[in-house]
C-alpha positions in Angstrom: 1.1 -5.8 -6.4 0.0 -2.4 -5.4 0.3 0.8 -6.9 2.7 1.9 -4.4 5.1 -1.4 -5.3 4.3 -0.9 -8.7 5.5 2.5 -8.6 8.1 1.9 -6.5 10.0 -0.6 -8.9 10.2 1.8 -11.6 12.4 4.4 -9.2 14.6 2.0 -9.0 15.2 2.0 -12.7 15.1 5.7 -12.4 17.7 6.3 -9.4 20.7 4.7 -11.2 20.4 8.1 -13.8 19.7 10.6 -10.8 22.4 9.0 -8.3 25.1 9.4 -11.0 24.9 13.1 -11.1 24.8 13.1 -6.7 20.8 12.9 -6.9 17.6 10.7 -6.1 13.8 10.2 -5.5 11.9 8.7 -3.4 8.2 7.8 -3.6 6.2 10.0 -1.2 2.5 9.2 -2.4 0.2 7.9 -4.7 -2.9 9.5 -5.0 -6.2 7.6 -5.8 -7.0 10.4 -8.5 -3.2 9.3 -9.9 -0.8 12.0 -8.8 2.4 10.4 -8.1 3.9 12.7 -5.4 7.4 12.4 -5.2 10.8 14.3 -3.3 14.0 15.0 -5.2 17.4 14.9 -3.2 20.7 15.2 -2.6 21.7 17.3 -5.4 18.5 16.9 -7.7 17.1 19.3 -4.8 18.7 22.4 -5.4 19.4 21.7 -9.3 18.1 24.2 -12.0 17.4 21.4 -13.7 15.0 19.6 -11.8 12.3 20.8 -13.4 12.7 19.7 -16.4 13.7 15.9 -15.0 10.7 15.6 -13.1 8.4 16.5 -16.1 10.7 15.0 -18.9 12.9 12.2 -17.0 10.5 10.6 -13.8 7.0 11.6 -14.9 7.1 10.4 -18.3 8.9 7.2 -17.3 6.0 6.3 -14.7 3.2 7.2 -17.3 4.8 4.5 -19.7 5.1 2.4 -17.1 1.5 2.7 -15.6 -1.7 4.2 -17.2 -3.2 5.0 -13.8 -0.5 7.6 -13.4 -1.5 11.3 -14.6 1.0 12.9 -13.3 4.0 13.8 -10.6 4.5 16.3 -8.4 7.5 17.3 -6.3 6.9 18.0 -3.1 9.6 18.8 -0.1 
């Protein structure tokens, strides 16, 4: 499985949280250096919030979940 799949399969353990609230992710990228770049939407987008569940919610789930992973970044 790649990185990509592997990643990939822990969104959608994530989205369930994020749709509830009108929100989602989606997997943009995976860098080799292990930057996971990923793109809030729907409401996640414009939330005050999103911060803190990108750092605290989605990029501390994927480090669990992989070691490779050093961390996420939003981009748009």
């Amino acid at each position: 499985m790649s990185m990509n799949d592997a990643i990939e399969q822990s969104l959608v353990r994530i989205r369930p949280y994020l749709q509830v609230d009108g929100g989602d992710v989606e997997l943009v990228k995976v860098t080799e250096d292990g930057i996971v770049e990923v793109r809030l939407t729907g409401s996640c987008a414009s939330c005050p919030m999103s911060l803190m569940t990108l750092r605290a919610g989605i990029e501390r789930a994927l480090m669990l979940d992989h070691e490779g992973v050093i961390r996420v970044e939003q981009v748009r």
